[in-house]
N, C-alpha and C positions, 0 to 999 in steps of 0.2 A: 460498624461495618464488618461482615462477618468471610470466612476465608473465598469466598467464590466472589463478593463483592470488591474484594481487595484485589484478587487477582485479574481482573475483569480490569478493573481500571490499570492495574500494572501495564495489563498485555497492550492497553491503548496505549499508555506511553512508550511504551517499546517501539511498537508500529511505528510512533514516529522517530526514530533512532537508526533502524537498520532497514536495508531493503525488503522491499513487499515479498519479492520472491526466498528470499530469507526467512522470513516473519513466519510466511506459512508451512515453511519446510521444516522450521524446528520450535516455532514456539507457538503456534495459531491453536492446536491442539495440546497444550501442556496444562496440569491441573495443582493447583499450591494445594496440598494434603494435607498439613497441620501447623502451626505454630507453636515451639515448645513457652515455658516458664523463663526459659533461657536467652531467650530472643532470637532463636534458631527456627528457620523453618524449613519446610520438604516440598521438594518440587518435583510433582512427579511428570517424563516425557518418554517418548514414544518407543523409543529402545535406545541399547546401548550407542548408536553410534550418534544421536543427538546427544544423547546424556553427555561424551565426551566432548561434541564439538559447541554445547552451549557449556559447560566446564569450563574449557580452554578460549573459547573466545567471545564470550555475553556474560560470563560468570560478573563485571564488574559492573555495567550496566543494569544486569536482574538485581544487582544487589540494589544498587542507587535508585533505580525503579521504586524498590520496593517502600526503601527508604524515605521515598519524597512525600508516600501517602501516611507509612509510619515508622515515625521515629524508633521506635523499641524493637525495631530487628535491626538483628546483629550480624545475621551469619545466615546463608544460605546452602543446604545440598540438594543433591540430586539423587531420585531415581529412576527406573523404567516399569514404564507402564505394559504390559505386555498381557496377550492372549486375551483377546474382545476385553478389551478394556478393562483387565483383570491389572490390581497390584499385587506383588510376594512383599510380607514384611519378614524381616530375621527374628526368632527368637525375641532378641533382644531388643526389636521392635516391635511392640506388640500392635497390631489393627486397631482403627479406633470405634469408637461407636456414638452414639447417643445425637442428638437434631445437630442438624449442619456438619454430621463430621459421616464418613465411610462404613458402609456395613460388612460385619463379616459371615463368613460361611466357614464349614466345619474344617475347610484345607487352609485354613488362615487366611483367605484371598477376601480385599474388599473392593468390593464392586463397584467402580465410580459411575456417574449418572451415564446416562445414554445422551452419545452427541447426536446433535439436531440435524444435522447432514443428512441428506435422505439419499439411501446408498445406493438407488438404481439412476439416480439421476446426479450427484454429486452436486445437488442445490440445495443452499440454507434456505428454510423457511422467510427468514428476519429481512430477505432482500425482497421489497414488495414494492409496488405504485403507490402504496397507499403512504409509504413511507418515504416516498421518491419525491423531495422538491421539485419543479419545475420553473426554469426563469430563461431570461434571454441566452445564457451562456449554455443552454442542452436544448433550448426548444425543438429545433429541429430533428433531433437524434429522436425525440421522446415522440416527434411525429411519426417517424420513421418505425419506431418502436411499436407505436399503437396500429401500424398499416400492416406490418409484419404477424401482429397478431392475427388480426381478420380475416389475413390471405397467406397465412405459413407458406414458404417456400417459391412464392410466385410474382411479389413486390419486394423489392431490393435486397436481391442475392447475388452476393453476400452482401452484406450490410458490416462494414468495418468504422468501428469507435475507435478513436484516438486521441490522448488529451494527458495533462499533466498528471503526477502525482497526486494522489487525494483529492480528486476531482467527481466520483461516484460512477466510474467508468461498471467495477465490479458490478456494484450494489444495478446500475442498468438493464447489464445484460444477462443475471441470475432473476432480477424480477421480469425481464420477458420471459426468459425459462419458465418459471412460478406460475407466471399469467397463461402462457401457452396448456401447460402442466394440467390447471384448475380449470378453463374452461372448455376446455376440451373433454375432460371428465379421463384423463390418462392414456386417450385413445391415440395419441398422438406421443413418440417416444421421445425423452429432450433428455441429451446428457451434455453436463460441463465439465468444461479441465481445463486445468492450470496448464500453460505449456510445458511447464518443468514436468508437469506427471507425465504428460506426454511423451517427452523426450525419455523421463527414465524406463517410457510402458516399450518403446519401440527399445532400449539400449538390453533392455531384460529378457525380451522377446528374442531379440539374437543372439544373445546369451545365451539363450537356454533353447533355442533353434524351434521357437516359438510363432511365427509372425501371423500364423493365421488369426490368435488370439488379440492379435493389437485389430487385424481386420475384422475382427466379427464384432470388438468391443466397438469402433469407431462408425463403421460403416454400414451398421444394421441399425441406424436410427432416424429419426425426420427431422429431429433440428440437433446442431452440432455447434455448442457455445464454446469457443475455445479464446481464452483471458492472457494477455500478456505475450502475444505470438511472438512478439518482438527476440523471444528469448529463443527459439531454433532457427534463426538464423547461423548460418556457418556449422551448422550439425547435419552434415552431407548424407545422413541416412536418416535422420528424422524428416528432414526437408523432402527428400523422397517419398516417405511411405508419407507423408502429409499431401506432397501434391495429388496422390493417385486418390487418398482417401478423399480430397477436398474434389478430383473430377468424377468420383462415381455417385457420390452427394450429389452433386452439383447436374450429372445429369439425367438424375432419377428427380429433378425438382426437390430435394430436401433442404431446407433451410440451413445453413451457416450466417454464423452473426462470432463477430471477431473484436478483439479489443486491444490497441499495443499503446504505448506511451509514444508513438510521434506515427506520421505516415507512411503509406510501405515505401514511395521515393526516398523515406528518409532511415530507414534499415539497410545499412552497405552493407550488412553479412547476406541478404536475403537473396534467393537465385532470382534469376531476374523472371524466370516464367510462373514463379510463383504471385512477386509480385505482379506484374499482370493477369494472375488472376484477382487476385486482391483487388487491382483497380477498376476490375472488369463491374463492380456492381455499383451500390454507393459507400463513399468517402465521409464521414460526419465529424465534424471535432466538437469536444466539451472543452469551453476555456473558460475562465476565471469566473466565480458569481459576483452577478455585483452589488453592494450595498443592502440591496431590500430583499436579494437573496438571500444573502447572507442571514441576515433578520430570521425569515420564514426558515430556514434552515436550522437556526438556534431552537428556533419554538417547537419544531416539530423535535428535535431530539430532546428537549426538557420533557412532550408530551413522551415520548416513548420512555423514558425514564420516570415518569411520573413526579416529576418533579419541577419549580415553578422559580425563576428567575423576574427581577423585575425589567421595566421597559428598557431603562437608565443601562442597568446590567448589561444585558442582550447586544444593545447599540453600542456598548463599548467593545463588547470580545467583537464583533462585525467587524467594527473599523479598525480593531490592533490585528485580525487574521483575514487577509485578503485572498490568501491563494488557495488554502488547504482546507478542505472539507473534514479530511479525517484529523486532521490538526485542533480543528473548532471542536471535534468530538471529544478528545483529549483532553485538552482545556477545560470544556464543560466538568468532565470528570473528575480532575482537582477542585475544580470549583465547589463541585458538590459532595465530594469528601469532604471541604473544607466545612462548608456549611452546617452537613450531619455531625463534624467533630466538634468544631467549636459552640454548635446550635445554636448560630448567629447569620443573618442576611452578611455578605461580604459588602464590604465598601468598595468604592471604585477604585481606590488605591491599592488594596488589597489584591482584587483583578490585577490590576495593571502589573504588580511586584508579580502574583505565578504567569503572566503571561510571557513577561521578562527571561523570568527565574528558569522558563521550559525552552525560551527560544535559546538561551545559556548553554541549556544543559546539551541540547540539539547537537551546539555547532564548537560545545568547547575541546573538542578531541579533533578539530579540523587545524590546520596552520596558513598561512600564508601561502606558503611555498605549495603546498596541496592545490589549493586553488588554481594560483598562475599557473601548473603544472596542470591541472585542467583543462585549461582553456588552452592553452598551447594544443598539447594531446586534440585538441578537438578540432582543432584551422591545423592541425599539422603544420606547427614551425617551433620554430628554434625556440626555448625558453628566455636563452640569451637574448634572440632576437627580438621577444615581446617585452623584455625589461629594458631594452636602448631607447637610446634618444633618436631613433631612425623612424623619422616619417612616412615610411614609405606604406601605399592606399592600403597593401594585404595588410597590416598590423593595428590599421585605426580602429575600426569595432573593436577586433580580439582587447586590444589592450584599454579599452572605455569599458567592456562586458567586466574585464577583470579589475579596476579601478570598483564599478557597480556591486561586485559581486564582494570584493573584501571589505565594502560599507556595509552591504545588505548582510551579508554573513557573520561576519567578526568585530560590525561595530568599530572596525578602524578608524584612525581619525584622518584628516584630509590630509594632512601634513605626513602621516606616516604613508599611507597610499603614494603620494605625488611621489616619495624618494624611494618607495620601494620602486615604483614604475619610472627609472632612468633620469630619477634626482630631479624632478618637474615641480614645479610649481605649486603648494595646496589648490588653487583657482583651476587647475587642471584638472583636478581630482574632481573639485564641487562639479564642475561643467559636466565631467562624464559622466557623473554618477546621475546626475538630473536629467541628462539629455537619454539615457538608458531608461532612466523611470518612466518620463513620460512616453517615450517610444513602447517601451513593452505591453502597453495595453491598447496600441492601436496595431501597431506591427506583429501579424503572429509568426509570419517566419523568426523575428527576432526572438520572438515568446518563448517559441520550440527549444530554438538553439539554448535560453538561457534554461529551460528545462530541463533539456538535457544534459547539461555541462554539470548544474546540478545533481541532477541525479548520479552523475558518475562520481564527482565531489561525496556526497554521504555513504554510496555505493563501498567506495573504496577508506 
């Protein structure tokens, strides 16, 4: 596996570790430079103030990361990558040269590859239809997607995506982007953003007493893909200059298409006139694949990886990862480090221990008290009050969600649950945890909710 390979698979086990909007703010762009004799290697990121805050708070993670794919690193630093993707080495670092490693030029500087970002539109090529499973749990959306095409701007606007963590919300609405992009032949302008850019394009712009530049970027285009809305919420000047941008789109007929991890009813930071705009078009959720999803979704990423799993294989990572599409990616990726290292077919035992070994590693920096403190934080009540022996109707979900979630999560046993939860019974435990399971995939309000308590759990 050589260093682009190894980082590649890193960055996918990262992803699943720290929040999305984290991921891309300080490691989505970051590039592993070399490997010393030492077991030291160099990681180079975008400037100094990521350098510091993946230093001080992923430094232990990257390392473990790194680890899990190879043994023989030791030791991780940091650089910054700066000026169009230019590195400086010191002296005493000299540039490196020769296949697979950085070129240099007369001022020491080596030149890393060219990212695939396409910088008038801020879409990856990699997000396509062609790439895009379809199954019961997106069909709708994927309808909606393919009407949107034919008739930009004129059938459902806006068109807002909504659905769990690693669920291919992204990968959706970057290949309508692509698809509008390509067959349009460019004549048609599509630009994406993350809401966080967003919010820092609007906080810089007044900064620097700029705002015309946020309007000509946002609102001189036909379609406006904007990922993860959920996040300006409560940012009383982004929400502003978004609402005005989202009615002069809106009534010049330009396409919006929106993507948040739950519904606008379910964003309490969000003003409420925006939300009714939001509700004013269509509402679509992506929830869980099921089974033979799952399946077609393994096949397609070994195909895009060029690489070949057997039937036996495939059907086991299915049925041990039910929720997470970018999870099953991850997974894949050990897998097939494991494969090219040992240059043996894995066993299904073998599966079974890294699938283990990754949901471990996931949730082992979470506690107990994290959790219940979750879910409390979420029904707004007393933590006390969720650990009593008080029956009372507002506490019976919260405290069966949190009973569910320290099995799903931490592997607890029934017995430690029941007495963490008000000295109860293990039978209390087993009942919640099951009566939670089976409800979660019929009930999607309950789905959300456990979505998102989650997400705030790994979040923080």
């Amino acid at each position: 596996m050589d260093l682009n390979q190894l980082w590649q698979s890193t960055l996918a086990e990262l992803e699943l570790q720290i929040s999305r909007p984290n991921f891309l703010t300080w490691l989505k762009n970051s590039r592993l430079i070399k490997k010393e004799e030492d077991g030291k290697v160099l990681v180079g990121l975008g400037n100094n103030f990521a350098k510091e805050w993946v230093e001080n708070k992923y430094h232990k993670i990257v390392l473990e990361s790194l680890r899990s794919f190879d043994e023989t690193i030791k030791k991780v630093e940091y650089i910054v990558l700066v000026e169009e993707k230019k590195i400086f080495f010191t002296e005493k670092e000299p540039a490196l040269s020769g296949k697979g490693n950085l070129k240099t030029d007369p001022n020491r500087q080596a030149i890393l590859p060219e990212l695939k970002i396409d910088s008038e539109t801020n879409l990856h090529p990699r997000y396509t239809f062609d790439s895009f499973v379809v199954g019961s749990s997106n069909e709708l959306v994927y309808a909606a997607a393919m009407a949107i095409i034919k008739d930009v701007g004129k059938k459902y606007n806006p068109l807002f995506i909504y659905g769990g963590t690693g669920l291919g919300k992204t990968h959706l609405i970057q290949a309508i982007g692509n698809e509008i992009k390509n067959f349009y032949k460019n004549k048609i302008k599509v630009k994406y953003v993350h809401s966080e850019k967003f919010v820092n394009d609007v906080v810089t712009a007044i900064r620097n007493k700029r705002m015309e530049d946020v309007k000509n970027k946002y609102r001189n285009v036909d379609v406006l893909i904007v990922d993860d809305v959920q996040f300006i919420g409560g940012k009383k000047a982004t929400e502003e200059e978004f609402f005005h941008t989202f009615n002069v789109l809106h009534e010049n007929n330009k396409q919006i298409i929106i993507s948040s991890d739950r519904p606008p009813a379910a964003i309490p930071t969000l003003e409420e006139r925006l939300r009714s705009r939001f509700e004013g078009g269509m509402i679509a959720d992506i929830t869980y694949p099921d089974y033979e999803m799952r399946v077609a979704i393994i096949k397609t990423k070994l195909q895009e990886k060029n690489a070949e799993l057997s039937d036996e294989i495939c059907g086991l990572i299915a049925n041990k990862i039910q929720r997470n599409i970018r999870e099953i990616e991850g997974i894949l990726n050990k897998i097939l480090f494991y494969q090219e290292f040992k240059n043996i077919e894995p066993t299904p035992k073998i599966i079974e221990e890294i699938i283990n070994n990754t949901a471990q590693q996931s949730s082992k920096n979470i506690t107990n008290n994290q959790i219940i403190k979750a879910v409390a934080d979420f029904y707004e009540i007393a933590v006390n009050e969720l650990i009593s022996r008080s029956r009372k109707k507002g506490v019976v979900e919260p405290r069966q969600i949190t009973a569910f979630l320290l099995r799903d999560i931490l592997d607890m046993s029934y017995p430690d649950i029941g007495e963490k939860l008000g000295k109860r019974d293990h039978t209390t435990a087993i009942y919640s945890f099951e009566k939670i399971s089976k409800e979660i995939n019929i009930n999607k309000k309950l789905n959300q909710k456990i979505i998102l308590i989650k997400e705030n759990i790994y979040k923080n």
